[in-house]
MIDOSE-1310 file (N, C-alpha, C; in nm, 2 decimals, decimal comma, always signed):
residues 263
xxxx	+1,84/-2,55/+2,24/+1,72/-2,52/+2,17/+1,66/-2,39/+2,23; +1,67/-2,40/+2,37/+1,62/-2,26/+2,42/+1,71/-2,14/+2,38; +1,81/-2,15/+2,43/+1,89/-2,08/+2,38/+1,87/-1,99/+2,20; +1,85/-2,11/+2,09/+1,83/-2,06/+1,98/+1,69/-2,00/+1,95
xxxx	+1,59/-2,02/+2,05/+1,47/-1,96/+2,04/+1,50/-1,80/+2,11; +1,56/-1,82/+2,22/+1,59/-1,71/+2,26/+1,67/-1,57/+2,15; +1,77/-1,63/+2,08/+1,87/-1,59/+2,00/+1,75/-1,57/+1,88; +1,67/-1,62/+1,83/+1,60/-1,57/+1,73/+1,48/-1,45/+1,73
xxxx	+1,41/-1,47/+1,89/+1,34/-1,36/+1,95/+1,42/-1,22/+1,97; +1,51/-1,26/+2,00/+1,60/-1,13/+2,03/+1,67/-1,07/+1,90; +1,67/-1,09/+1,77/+1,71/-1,10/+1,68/+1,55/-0,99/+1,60; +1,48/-1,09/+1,62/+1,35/-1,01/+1,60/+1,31/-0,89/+1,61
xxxx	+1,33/-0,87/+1,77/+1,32/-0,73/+1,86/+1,41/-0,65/+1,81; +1,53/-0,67/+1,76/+1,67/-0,56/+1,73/+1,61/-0,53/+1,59; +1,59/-0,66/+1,48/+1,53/-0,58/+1,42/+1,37/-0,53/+1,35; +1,30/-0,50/+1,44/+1,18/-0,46/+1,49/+1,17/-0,28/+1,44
xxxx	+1,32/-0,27/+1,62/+1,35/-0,17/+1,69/+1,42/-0,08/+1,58; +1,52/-0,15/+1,47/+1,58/-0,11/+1,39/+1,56/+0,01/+1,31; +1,42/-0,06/+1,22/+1,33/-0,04/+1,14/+1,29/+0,08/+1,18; +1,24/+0,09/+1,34/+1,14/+0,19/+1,40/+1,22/+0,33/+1,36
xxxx	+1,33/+0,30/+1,40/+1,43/+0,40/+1,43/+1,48/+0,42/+1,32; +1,52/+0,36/+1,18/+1,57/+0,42/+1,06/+1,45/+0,48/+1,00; +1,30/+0,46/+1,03/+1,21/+0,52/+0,94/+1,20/+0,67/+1,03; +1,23/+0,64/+1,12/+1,19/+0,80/+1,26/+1,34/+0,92/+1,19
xxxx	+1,41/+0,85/+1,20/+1,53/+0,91/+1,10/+1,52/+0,97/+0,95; +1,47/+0,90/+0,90/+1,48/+0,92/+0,75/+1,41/+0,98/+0,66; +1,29/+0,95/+0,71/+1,18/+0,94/+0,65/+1,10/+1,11/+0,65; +1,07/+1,18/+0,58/+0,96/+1,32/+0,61/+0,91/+1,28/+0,77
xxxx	+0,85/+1,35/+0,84/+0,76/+1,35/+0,91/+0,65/+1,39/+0,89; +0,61/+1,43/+0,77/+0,49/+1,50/+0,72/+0,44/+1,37/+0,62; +0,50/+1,25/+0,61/+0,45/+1,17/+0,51/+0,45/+1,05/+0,57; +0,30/+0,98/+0,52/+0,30/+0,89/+0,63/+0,34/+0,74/+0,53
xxxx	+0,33/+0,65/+0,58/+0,33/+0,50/+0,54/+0,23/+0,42/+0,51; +0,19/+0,39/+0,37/+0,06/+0,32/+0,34/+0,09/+0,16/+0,39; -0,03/+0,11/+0,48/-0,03/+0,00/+0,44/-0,12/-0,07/+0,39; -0,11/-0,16/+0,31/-0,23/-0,28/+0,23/-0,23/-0,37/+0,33
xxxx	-0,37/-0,43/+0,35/-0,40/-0,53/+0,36/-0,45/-0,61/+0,27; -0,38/-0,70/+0,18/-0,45/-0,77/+0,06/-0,45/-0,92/+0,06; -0,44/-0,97/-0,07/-0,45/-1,09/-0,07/-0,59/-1,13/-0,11; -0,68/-1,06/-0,08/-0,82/-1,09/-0,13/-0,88/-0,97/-0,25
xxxx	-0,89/-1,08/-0,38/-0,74/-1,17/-0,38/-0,61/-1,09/-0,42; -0,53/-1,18/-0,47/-0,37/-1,11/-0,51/-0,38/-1,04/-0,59; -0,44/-1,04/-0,73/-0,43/-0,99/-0,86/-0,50/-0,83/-0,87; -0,56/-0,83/-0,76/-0,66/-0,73/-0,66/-0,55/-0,64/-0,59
xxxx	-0,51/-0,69/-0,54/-0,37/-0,62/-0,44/-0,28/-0,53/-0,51; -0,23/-0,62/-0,58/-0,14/-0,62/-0,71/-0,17/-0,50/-0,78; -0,34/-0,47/-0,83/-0,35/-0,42/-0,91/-0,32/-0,26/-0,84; -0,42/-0,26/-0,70/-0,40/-0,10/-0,61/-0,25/-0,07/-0,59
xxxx	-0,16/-0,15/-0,60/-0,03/-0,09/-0,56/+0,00/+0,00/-0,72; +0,01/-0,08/-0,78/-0,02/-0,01/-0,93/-0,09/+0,15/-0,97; -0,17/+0,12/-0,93/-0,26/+0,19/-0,93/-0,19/+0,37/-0,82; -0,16/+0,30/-0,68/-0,12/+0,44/-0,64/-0,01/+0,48/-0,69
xxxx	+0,08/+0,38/-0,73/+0,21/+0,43/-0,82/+0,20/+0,51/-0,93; +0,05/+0,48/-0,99/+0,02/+0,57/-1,11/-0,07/+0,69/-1,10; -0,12/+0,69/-0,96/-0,19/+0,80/-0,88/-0,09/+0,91/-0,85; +0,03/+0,90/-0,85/+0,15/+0,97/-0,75/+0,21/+1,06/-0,90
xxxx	+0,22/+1,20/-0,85/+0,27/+1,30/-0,97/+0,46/+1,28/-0,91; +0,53/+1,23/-0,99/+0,65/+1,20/-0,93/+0,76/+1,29/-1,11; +0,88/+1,30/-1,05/+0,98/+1,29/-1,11/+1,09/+1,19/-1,06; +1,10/+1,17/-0,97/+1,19/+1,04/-0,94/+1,13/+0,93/-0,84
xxxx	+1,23/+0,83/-0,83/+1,21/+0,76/-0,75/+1,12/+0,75/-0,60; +1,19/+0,89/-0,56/+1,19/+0,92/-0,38/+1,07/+1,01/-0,35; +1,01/+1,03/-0,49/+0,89/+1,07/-0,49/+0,74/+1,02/-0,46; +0,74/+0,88/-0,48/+0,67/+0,78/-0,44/+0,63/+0,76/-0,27
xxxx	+0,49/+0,75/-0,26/+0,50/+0,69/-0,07/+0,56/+0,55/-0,06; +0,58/+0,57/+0,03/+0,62/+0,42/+0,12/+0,48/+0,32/+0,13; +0,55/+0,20/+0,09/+0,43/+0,10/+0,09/+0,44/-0,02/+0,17; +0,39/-0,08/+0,23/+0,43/-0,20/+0,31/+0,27/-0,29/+0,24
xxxx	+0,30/-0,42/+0,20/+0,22/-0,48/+0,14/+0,21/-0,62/+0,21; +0,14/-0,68/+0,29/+0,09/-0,82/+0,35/-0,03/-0,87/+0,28; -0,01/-0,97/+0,17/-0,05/-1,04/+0,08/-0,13/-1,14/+0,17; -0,20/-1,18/+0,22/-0,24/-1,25/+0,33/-0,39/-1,37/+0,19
xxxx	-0,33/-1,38/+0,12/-0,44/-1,52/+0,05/-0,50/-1,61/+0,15; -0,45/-1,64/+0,28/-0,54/-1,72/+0,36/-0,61/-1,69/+0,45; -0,67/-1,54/+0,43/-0,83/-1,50/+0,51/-0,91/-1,60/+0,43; -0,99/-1,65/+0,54/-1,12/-1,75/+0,48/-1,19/-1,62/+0,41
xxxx	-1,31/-1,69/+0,33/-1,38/-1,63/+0,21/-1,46/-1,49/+0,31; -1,46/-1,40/+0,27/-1,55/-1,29/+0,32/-1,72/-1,33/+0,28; -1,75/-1,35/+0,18/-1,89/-1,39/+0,10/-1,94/-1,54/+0,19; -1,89/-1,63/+0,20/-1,92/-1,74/+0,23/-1,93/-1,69/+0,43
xxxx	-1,86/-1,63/+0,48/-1,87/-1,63/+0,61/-1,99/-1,46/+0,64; -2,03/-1,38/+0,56/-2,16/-1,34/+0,60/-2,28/-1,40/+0,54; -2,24/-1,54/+0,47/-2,37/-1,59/+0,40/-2,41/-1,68/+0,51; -2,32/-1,71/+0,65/-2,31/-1,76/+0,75/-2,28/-1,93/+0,66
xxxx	-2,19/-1,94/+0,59/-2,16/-2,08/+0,56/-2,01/-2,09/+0,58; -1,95/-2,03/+0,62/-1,80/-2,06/+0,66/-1,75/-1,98/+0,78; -1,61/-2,02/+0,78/-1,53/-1,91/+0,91/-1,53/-1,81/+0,94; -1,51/-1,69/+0,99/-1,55/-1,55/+1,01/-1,33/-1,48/+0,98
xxxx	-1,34/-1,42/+0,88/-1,25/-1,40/+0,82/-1,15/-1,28/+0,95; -1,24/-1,24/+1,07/-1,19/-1,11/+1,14/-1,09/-1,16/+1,22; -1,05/-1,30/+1,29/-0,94/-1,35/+1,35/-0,83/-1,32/+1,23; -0,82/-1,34/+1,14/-0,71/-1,38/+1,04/-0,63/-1,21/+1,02
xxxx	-0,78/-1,13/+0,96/-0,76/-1,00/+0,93/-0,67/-0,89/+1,05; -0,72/-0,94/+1,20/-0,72/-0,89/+1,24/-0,55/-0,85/+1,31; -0,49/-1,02/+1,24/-0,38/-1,07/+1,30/-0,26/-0,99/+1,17; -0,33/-0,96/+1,10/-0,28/-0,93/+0,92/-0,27/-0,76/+0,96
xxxx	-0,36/-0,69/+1,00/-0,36/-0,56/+1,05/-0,22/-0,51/+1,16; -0,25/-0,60/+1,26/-0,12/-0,59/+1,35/+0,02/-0,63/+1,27; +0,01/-0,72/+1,19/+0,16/-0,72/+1,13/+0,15/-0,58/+1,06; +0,10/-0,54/+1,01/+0,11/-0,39/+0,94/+0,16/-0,29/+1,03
xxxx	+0,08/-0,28/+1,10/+0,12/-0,20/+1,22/+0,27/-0,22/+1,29; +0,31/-0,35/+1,34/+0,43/-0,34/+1,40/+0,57/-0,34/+1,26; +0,52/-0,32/+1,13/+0,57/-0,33/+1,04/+0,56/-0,18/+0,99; +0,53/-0,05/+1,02/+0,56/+0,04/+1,07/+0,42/+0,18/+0,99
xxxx	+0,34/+0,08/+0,90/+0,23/+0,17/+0,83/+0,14/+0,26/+0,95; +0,10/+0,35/+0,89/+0,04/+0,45/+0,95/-0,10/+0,51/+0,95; -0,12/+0,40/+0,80/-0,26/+0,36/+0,80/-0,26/+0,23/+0,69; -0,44/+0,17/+0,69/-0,45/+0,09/+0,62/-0,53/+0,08/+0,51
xxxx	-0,53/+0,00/+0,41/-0,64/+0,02/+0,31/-0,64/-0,13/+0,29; -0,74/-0,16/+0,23/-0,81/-0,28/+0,24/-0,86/-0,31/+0,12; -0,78/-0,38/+0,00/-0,83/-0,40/-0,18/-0,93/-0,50/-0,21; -1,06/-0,51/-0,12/-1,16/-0,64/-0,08/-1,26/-0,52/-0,06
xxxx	-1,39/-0,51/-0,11/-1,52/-0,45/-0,08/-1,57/-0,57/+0,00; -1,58/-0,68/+0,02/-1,66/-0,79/+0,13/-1,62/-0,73/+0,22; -1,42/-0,70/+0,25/-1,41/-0,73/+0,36/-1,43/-0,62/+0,45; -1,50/-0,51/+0,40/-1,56/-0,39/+0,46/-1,63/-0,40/+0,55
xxxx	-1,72/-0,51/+0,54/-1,85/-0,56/+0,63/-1,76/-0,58/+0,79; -1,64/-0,63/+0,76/-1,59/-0,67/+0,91/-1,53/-0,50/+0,94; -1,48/-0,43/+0,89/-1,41/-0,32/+0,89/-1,40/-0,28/+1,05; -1,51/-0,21/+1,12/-1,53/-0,12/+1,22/-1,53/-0,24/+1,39
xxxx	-1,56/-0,37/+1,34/-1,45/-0,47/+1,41/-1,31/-0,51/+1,39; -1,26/-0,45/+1,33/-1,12/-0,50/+1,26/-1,03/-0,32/+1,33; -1,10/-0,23/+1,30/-1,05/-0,08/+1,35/-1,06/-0,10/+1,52; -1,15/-0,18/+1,61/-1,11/-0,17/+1,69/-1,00/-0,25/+1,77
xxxx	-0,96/-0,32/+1,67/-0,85/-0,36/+1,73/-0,69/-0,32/+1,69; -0,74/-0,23/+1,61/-0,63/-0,15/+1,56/-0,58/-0,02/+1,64; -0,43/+0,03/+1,61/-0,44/+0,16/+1,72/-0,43/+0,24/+1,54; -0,38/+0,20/+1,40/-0,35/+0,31/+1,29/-0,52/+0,29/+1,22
xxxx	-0,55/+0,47/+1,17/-0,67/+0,39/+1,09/-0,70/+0,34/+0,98; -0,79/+0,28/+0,87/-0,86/+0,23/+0,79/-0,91/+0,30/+0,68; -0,87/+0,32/+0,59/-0,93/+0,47/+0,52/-1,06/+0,33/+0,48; -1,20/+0,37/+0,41/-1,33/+0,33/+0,40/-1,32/+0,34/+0,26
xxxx	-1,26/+0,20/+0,18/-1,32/+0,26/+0,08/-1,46/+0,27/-0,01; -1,52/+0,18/+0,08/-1,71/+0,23/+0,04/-1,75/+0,36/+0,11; -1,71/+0,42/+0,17/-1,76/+0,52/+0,21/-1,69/+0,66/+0,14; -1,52/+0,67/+0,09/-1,49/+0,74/-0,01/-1,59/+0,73/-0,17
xxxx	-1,62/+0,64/-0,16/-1,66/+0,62/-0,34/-1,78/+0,66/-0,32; -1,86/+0,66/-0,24/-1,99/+0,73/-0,21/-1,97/+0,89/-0,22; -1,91/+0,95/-0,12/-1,84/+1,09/-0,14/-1,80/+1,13/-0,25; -1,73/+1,02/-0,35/-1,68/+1,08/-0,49/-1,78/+1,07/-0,56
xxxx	-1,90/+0,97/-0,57/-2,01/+0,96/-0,69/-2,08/+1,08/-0,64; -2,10/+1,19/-0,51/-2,19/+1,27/-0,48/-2,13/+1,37/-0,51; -1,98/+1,41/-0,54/-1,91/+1,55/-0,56/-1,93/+1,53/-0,75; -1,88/+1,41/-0,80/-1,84/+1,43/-0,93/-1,97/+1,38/-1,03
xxxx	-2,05/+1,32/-0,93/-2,20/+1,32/-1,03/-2,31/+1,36/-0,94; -2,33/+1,47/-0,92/-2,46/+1,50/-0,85/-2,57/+1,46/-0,89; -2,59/+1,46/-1,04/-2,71/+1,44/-1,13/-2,77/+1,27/-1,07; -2,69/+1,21/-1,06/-2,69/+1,05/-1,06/-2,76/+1,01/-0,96
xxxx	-2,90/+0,94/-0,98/-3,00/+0,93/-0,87/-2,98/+0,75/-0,83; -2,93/+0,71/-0,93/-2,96/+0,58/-0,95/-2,86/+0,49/-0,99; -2,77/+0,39/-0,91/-2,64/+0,34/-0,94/-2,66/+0,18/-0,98; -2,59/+0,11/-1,06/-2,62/-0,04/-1,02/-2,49/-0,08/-0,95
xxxx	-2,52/-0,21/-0,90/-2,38/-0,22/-0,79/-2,36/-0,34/-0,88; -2,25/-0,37/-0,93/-2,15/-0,56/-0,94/-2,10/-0,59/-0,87; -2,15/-0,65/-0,74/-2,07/-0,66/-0,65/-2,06/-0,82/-0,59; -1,97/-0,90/-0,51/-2,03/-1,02/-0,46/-2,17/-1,06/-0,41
xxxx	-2,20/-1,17/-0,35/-2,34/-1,22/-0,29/-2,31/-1,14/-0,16; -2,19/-1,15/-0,07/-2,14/-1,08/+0,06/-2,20/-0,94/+0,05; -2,15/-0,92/-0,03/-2,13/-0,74/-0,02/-2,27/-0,67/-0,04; -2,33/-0,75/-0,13/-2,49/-0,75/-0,17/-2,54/-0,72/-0,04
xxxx	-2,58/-0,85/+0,02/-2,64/-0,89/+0,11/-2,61/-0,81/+0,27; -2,47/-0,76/+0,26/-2,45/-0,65/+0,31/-2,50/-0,51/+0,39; -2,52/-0,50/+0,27/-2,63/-0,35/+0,25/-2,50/-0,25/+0,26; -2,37/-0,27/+0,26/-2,28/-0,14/+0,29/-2,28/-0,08/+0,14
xxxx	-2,33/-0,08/+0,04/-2,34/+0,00/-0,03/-2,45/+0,08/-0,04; -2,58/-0,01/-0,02/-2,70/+0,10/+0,01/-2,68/+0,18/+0,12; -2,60/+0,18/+0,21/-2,60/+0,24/+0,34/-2,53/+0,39/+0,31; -2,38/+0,35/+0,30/-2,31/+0,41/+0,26/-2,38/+0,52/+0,14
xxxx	-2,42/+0,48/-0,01/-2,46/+0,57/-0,09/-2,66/+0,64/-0,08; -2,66/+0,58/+0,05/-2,80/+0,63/+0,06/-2,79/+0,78/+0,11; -2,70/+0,79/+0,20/-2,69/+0,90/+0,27/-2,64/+1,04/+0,16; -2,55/+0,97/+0,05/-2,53/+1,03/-0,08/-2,66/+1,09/-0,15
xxxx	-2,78/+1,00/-0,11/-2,88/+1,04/-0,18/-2,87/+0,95/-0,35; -2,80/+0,86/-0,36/-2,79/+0,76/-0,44/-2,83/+0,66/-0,38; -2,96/+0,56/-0,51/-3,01/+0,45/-0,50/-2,98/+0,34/-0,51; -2,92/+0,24/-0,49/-2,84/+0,12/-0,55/-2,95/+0,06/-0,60
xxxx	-2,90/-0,05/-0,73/-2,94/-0,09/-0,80/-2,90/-0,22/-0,82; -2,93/-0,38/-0,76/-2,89/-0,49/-0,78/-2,94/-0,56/-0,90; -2,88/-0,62/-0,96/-2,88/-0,74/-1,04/-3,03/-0,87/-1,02; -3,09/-0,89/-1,11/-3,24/-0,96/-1,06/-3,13/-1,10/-0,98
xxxx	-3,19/-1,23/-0,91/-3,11/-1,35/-0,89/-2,98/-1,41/-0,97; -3,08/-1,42/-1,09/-3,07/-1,48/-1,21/-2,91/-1,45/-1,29; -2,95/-1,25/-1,26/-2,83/-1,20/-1,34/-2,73/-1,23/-1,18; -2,75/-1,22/-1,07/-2,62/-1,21/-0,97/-2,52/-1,32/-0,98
xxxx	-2,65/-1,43/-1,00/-2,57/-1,57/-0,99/-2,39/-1,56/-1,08; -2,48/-1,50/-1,22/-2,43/-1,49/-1,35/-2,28/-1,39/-1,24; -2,31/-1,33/-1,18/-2,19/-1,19/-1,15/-2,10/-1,28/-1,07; -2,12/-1,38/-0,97/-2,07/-1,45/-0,87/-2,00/-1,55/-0,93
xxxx	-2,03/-1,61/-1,06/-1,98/-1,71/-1,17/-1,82/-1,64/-1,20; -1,86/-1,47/-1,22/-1,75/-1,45/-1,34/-1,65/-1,36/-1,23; -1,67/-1,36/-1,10/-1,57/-1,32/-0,99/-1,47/-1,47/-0,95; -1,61/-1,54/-0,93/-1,55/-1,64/-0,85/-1,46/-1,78/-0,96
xxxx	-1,57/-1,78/-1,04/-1,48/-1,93/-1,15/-1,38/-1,84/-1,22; -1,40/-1,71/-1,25/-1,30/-1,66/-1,36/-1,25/-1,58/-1,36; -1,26/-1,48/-1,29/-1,12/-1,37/-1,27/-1,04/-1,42/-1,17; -1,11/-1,48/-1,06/-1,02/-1,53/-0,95/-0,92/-1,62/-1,01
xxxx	-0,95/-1,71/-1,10/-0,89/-1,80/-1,18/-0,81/-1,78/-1,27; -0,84/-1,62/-1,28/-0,72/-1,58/-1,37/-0,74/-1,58/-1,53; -0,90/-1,58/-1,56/-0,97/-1,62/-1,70/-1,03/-1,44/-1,67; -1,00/-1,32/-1,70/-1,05/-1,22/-1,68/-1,10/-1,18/-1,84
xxxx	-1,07/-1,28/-1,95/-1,17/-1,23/-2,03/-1,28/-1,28/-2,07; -1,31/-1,41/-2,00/-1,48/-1,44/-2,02/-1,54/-1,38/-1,87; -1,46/-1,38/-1,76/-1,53/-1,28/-1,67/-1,59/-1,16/-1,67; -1,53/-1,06/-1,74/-1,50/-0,98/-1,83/-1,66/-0,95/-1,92
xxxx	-1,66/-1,05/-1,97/-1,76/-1,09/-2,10/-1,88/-1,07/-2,00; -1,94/-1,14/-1,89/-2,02/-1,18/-1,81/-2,10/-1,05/-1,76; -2,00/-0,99/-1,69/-1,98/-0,84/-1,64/-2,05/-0,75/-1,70; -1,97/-0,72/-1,81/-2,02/-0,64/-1,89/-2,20/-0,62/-1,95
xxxx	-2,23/-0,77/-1,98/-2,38/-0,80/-1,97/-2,42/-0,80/-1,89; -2,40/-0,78/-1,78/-2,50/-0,80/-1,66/-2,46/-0,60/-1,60; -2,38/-0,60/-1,64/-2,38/-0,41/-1,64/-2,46/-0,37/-1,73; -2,48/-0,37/-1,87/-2,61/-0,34/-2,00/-2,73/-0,37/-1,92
xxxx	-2,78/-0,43/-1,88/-2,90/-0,50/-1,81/-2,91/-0,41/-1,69; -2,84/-0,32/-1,63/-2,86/-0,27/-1,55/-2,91/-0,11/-1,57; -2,78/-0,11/-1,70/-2,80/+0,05/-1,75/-2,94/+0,03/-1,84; -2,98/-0,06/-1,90/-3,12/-0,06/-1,97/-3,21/-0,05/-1,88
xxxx	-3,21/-0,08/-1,74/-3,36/-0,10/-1,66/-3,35/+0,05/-1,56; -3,23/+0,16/-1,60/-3,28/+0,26/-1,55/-3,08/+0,33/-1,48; -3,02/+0,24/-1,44/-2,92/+0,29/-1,39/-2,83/+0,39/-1,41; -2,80/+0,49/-1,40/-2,70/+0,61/-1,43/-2,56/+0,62/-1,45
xxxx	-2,53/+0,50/-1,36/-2,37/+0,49/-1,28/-2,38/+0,33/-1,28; -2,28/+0,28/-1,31/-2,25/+0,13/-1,27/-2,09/+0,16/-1,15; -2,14/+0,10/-1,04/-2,01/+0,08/-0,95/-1,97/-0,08/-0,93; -1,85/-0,09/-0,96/-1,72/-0,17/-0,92/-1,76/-0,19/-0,80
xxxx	-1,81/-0,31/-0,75/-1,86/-0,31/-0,61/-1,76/-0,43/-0,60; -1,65/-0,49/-0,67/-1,62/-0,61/-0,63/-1,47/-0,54/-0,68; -1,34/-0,59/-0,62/-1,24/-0,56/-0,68/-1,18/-0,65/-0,81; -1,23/-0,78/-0,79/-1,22/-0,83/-0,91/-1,27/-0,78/-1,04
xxxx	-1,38/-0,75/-1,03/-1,49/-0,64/-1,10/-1,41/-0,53/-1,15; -1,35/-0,46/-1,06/-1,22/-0,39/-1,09/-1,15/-0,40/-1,21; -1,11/-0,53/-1,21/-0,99/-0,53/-1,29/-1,05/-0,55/-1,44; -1,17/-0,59/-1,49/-1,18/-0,55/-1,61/-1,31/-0,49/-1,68
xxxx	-1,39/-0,38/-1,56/-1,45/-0,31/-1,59/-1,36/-0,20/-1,57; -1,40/-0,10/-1,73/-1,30/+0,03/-1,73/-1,42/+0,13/-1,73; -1,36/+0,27/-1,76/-1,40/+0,37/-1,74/-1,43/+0,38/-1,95; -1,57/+0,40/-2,00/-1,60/+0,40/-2,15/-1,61/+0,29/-2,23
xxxx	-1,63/+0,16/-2,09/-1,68/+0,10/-2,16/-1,84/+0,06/-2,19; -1,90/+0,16/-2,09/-2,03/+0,17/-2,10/-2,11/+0,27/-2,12; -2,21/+0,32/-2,19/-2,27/+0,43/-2,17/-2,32/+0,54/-2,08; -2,28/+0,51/-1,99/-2,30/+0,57/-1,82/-2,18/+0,56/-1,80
xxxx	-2,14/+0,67/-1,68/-2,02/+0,66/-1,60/-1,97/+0,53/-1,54; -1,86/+0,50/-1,47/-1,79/+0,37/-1,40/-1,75/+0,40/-1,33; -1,80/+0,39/-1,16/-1,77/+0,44/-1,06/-1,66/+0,35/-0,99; -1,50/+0,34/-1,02/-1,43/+0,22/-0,96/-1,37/+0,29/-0,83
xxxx	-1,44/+0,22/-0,72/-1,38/+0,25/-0,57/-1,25/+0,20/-0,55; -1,20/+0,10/-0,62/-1,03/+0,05/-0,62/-0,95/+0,20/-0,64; -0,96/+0,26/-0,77/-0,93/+0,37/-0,81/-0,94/+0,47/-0,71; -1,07/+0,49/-0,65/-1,09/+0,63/-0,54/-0,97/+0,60/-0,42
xxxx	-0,98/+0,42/-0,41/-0,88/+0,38/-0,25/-0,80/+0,43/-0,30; -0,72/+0,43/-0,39/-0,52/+0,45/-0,45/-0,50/+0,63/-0,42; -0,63/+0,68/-0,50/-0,52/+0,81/-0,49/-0,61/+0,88/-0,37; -0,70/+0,80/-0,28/-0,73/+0,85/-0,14/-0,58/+0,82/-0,08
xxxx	-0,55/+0,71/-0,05/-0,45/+0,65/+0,00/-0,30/+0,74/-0,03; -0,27/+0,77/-0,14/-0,18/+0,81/-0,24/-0,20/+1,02/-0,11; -0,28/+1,04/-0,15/-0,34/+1,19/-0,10/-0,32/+1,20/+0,05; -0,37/+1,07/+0,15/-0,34/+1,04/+0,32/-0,18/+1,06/+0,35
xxxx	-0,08/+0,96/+0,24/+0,06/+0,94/+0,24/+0,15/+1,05/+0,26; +0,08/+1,14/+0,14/+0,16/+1,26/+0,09/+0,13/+1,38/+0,15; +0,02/+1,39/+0,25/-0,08/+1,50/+0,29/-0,13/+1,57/+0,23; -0,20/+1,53/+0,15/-0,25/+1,61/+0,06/-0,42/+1,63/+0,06
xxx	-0,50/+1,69/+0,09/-0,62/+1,75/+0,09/-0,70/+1,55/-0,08; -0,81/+1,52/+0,03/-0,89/+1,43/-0,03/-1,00/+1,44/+0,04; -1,11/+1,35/+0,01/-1,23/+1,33/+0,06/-1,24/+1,17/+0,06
């Protein structure tokens, strides 16, 4: 038995060591290794890998970055653990980060706006960094809409309650704009019972009304504060701009990979 634990550790390490050394070989030196941390949730994950694939100006194959993806579905809830009603999701993340790392990415991105709130605890236990994507999408609403004084957020109860979007877009000189109770409840319904569930067109439905209600009481900009939110708010489907930070993470991420000049 010892023996085969031994024989399997050592099996690990060779190929660990393997890996290190075929990517140190092969690979540009000018281009780095994206990695995801996802799983919150999958369809979320799923979508940003997509997404930088369709970010990426390519002719072939080998034109693409390198991706390393750890699907990690069993971080406890982000929302529930800063509403202080559940586990604190930064043991799990943090353990999810390090497999990235010895799995050879060179940075990370993170397809979860909650799980931002743990972020700058989660970087220090990291040695690769974190690109921010609340803090890119803030940068991008202040270069590409200066005019925009006033945003509404759709975002979880977590992320709400947060404040990392007022924080982040305050310094932008953008106002965030929340949803009354009434309407959030409505927003947390159509994340949590129905896109997560895989019903993205009555979520979808939800959304959208409770985005009109925001653009009627004054808002300029509606942001994607949630990545489920993501997936079926577009860009023309509202009268006002659609600020999707999933979108800003891919071809930030996509721009880090390739070295290419981003914000």
């Amino acid at each position: 038995m010892a023996s085969s634990l031994w024989s399997s550790s050592y099996a690990r390490g060779i190929s660990v060591n393997f890996v290190q050394s075929f990517l140190l070989i092969v690979l540009p030196l000018s281009e780095k290794i994206i990695g995801i941390l996802g799983g919150m949730g999958p369809e979320a994950t799923a979508d940003l890998y997509l997404r930088i694939i369709r970010a990426t100006n390519v002719k072939r194959d080998q034109d693409h970055p390198r991706v390393i993806i750890y699907s990690n579905s069993k971080v406890p809830d982000r929302t529930t653990a800063i509403l202080e009603a559940g586990p604190s999701p930064l043991p799990e993340l943090i353990r999810a980060g390090k497999r990235l790392e010895e799995a050879g990415a060179d940075f990370i991105i993170i397809p979860c706006n909650t799980a931002h709130y743990f972020i700058d605890q989660l970087q220090k236990e990291l040695r690769v960094p974190i690109l921010n994507m609340i803090r890119l999408s803030a940068g991008k609403a202040e270069e590409s809409y200066p005019k925009v004084r006033k945003a509404g957020l759709l975002a979880s109860d977590g992320t709400v309650k947060s404040g990392l979007y007022r924080s982040a877009y305050g310094v932008a000189g953008i106002d965030i704009m929340e949803p009354s109770p009434e309407r959030q409840t409505e927003v947390m319904k159509a994340i949590y019972q129905y896109i997560k569930a895989g019903n993205l067109i009555d979520g979808g439905l939800l959304l959208h009304g409770v985005a009109k209600d925001l653009v009627a009481a004054g808002a300029e900009m509606i942001i994607c504060g949630c990545t489920e939110v993501s997936l079926v708010l577009k860009e023309g489907d509202l009268t006002v701009p659609i600020l999707d930070p999933l979108q800003i993470l891919a071809e930030a991420a996509v721009a880090e990979a390739l070295q290419k000049e981003h914000r």
